[in-house]
N, C-alpha and C positions, 0 to 999 in steps of 0.2 A: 708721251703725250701729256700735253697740259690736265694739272687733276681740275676735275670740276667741282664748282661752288656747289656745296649744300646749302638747301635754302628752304624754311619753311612752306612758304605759301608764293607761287611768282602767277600774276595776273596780266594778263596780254589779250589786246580787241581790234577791231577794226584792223584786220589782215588782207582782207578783201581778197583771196586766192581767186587768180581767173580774172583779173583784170592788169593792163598794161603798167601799172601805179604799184602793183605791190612790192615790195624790197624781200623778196622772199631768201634768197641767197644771206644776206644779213640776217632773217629771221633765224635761219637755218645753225649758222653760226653761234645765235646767242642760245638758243637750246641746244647744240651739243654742248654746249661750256657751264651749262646746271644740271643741278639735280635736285628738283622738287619734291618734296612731298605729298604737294597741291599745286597742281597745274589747272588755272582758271581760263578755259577760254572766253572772253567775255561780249561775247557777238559778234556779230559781220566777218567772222573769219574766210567761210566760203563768199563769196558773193554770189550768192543764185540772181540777181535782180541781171547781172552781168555774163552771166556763165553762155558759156560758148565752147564745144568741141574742138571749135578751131583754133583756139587761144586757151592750154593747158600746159603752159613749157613743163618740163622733168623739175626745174629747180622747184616749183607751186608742187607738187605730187612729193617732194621729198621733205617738204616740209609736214606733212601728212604721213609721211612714213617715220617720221623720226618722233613725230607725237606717239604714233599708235606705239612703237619703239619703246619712247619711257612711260610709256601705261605697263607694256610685257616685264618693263625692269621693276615695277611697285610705285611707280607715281601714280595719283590719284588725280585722273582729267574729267573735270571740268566743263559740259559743252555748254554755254549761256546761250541761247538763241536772241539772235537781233534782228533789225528789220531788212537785211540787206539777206539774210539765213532765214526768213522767219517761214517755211514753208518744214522746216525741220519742226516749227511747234507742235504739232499735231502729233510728234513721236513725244512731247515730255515726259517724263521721268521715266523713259526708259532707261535701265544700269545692263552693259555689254562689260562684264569684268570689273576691269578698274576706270571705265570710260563710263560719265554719265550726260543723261541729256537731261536740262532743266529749261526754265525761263526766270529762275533766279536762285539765290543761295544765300543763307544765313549760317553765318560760322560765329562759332566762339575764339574769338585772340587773345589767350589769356582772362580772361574773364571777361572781354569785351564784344557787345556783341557787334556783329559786323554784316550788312547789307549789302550784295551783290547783283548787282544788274545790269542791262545793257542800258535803258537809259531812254530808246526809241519812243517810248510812253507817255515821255512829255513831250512826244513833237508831233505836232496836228500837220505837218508838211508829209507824214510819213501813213496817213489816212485817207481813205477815199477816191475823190477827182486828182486830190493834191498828190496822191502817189504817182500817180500816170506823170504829174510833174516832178515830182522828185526824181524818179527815174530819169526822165529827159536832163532832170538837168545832174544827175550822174554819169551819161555818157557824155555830155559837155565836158564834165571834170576827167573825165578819162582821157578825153583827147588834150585838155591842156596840159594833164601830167606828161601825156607820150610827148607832146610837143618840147614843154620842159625837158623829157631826158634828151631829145636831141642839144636842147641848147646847151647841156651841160657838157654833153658829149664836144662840143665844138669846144667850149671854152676851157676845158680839162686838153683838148689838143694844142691849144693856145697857149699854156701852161697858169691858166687863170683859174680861180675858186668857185664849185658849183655853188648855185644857185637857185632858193626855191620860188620859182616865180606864184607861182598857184597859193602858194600860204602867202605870201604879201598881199596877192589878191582879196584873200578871205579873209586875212587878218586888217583891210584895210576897209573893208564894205561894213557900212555903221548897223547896217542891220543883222549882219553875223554877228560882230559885237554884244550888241544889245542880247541876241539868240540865246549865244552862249553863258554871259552873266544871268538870265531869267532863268535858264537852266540850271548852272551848278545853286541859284538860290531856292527853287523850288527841290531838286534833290535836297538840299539841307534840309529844309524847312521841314518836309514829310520824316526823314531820317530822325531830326528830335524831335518831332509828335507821335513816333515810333522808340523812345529812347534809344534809338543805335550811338552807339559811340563813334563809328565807321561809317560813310557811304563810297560805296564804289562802283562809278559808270565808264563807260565807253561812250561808243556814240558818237560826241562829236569832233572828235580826232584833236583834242587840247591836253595836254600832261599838267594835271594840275593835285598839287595839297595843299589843304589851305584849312583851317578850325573857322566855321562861320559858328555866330554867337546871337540871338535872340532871344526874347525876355522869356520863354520857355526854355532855352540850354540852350548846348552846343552840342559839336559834333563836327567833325574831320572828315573833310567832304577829297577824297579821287578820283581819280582819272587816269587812267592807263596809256591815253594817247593814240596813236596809230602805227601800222607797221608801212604807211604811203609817204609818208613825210617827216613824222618827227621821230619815226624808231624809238618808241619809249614801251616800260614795261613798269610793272609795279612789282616790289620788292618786299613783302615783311619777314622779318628776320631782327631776333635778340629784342622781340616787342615792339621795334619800328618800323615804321614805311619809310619808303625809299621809292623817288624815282628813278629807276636806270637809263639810261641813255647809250645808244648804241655810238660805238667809235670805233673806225677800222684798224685803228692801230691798236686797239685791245687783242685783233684776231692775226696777229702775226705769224702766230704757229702754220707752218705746213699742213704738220699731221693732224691738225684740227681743223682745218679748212678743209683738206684731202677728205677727210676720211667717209668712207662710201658704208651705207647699212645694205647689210645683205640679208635679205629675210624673203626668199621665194615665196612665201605663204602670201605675205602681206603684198607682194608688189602684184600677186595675182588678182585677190581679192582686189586691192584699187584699180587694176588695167581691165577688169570684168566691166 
């Protein structure tokens, strides 16, 4: 079997398990093929806003088993609570082993310090009346995703290149646009009025690094991305960041694709 990467710190958000949009199976993949020291989940992993009995395939619950997995091996997880999980807040800072649950996390990188959070906090769509709408218009986005895997499905039979319709979308409406730049500048802005040298959100499913610079400092603003569409993960390792990006031909191995966790305890414990 392929040896897997050691890697200090790896940071992954917006998983959404329990909804038709997640790439769990890819997910799955790129955690057995590391070995963290720090596994940061950075919100929206579960999606309770979406959660349904009737909609929990094996692949979503194996990705669940393969976290709990490398907490039993000595990685250190991570649980960031986000607005899509955020009914888990009320459990924060409870520590189960090597699993922890927070609403945010400050680490040292070398002597830098580094800000972690989901990011929900600057979005007033995500409060109040506007929740009722934000939801609504998450099952919107669920159904363009499923609609999208059909079309891919047809044009992968066609022998044609998928295609992400729903990020053109949201990549095209001037008011996502606007959203997400007023975002990553307000995380900066707070991050060096806090000296961090680090900030790192989730949220709103963009993979970004970038050093933003104002006449107070700077500070190196990320993004982990999502596991619905852009399959990215954040990487630091040898003092850098990294964004990963998921590619199927990375996972060519059989026995790394194949290979099945066997742990009775745990699959009990999740199918209670």
């Amino acid at each position: 079997m392929k040896k897997k990467r050691e890697i200090p710190l790896v940071v992954i958000s917006d998983v959404h398990l329990g909804t038709y949009g997640c790439q769990a199976k890819e997910l799955l993949n790129y955690l057995k093929s590391i070995q963290p020291k720090v596994l940061v989940l950075n919100g929206d992993i579960i999606d309770v806003w979406s959660f349904s009995k009737n909609y929990f395939p094996s692949s979503h619950m194996n990705v669940l088993r393969q976290i709990l997995k490398m907490s039993n091996q000595g990685t250190r997880v991570v649980y960031i609570t986000g607005n899509h999980d955020e009914v888990f807040r009320k459990y924060s800072d409870l520590i189960l082993g090597n699993i922890e649950l927070a609403d945010k996390l400050i680490l040292d990188l070398d002597g830098k310090k580094t800000w972690i959070f989901h990011g929900d906090v600057f979005d007033s769509s995500t409060k109040g009346y506007a929740k009722f709408l934000a939801k609504l218009g998450g099952k919107g986005y669920d159904l363009l995703i499923l609609i999208n895997s059909f079309i891919n499905w047809f044009l992968v039979l066609v022998g044609k290149e998928k295609r992400s319709y729903s990020k053109m979308i949201k990549d095209s409406v001037k008011k996502a646009v606007s959203f997400v730049s007023n975002f990553e500048t307000t995380a900066a802005e707070i991050a060096i009025q806090k000296n961090y040298a680090y900030v790192v959100c989730g949220h709103i499913h963009k993979p970004q690094m970038k050093e933003v610079i104002n006449e107070h400092g700077k500070v190196t603003y990320l993004n982990s991305g999502d596991w619905v569409e852009n399959l990215t993960a954040l990487e630091y390792n040898k003092k850098k960041w990294s964004i990963y990006q998921y590619k199927k031909s990375d996972y060519a191995n059989p026995d790394l694709l194949e290979e099945e966790i066997h742990d009775d305890i745990v699959n009990k414990i999740l199918s209670d």
